[in-house]
MARBA-78871 format. One record per residue (C-alpha): residue number from 1; residue in three letters; x, z, y. Coordinates in steps of 0.1 Angstrom, whole numbers, plus 5000, padded with zeros to 4 digits. Example, Ala and Ser with C-alpha at 12.3 -4.5 7.8 and 13.67 -1.06 7.14 Angstrom:
// MARBA-78871
{node 1, ala, {5123, 5078, 4955}};
{node 2, ser, {5137, 5071, 4989}};
// end
This chain:
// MARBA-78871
{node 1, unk, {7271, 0887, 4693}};
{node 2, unk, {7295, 0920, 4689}};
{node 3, unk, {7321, 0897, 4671}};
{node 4, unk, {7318, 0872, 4702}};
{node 5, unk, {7322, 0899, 4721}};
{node 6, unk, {7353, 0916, 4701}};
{node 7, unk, {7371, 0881, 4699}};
{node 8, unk, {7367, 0878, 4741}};
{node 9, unk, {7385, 0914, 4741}};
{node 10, unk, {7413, 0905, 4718}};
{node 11, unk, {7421, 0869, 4737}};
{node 12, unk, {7420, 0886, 4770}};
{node 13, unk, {7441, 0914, 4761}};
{node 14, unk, {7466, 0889, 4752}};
{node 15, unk, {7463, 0873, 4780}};
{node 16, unk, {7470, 0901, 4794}};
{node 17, unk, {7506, 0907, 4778}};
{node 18, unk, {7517, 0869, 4782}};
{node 19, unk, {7505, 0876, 4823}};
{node 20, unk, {7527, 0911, 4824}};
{node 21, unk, {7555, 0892, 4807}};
{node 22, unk, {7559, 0860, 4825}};
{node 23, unk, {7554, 0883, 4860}};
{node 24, unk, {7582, 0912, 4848}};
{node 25, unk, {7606, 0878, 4840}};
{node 26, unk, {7592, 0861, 4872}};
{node 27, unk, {7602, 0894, 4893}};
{node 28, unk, {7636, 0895, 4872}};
{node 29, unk, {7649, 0860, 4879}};
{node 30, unk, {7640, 0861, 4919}};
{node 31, unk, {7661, 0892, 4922}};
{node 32, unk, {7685, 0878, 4902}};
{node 33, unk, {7688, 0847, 4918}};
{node 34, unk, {7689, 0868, 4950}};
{node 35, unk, {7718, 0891, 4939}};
{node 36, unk, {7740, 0861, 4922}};
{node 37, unk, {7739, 0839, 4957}};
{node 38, unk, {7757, 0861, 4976}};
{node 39, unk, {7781, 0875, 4952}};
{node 40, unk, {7793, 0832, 4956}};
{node 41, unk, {7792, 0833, 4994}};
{node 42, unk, {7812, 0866, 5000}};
{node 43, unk, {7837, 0850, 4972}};
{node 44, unk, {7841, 0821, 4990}};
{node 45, unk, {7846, 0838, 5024}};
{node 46, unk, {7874, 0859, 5004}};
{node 47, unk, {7891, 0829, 5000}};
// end
């Protein structure tokens, strides 16, 4: 039972890192997206 136990604690902990990763990326591609798109608008109004 303590194994069963022990390998429910290791799976969710990496679980855990894969969630924090794919949100810290998740976060980092929205901003980015919303920094890039107006950089091209204000460009284009330049011209």
């Amino acid at each position: 039972m303590s194994n069963l136990i022990e390998f429910f604690r290791m799976v969710l902990s990496y679980l855990m890192v894969f969630a924090v990763i794919f949100v810290v990326s998740g976060v980092g591609g929205f901003i980015g997206v919303k920094v890039w798109k107006p950089k091209t608008k204000s460009e284009q109004v330049k011209e």
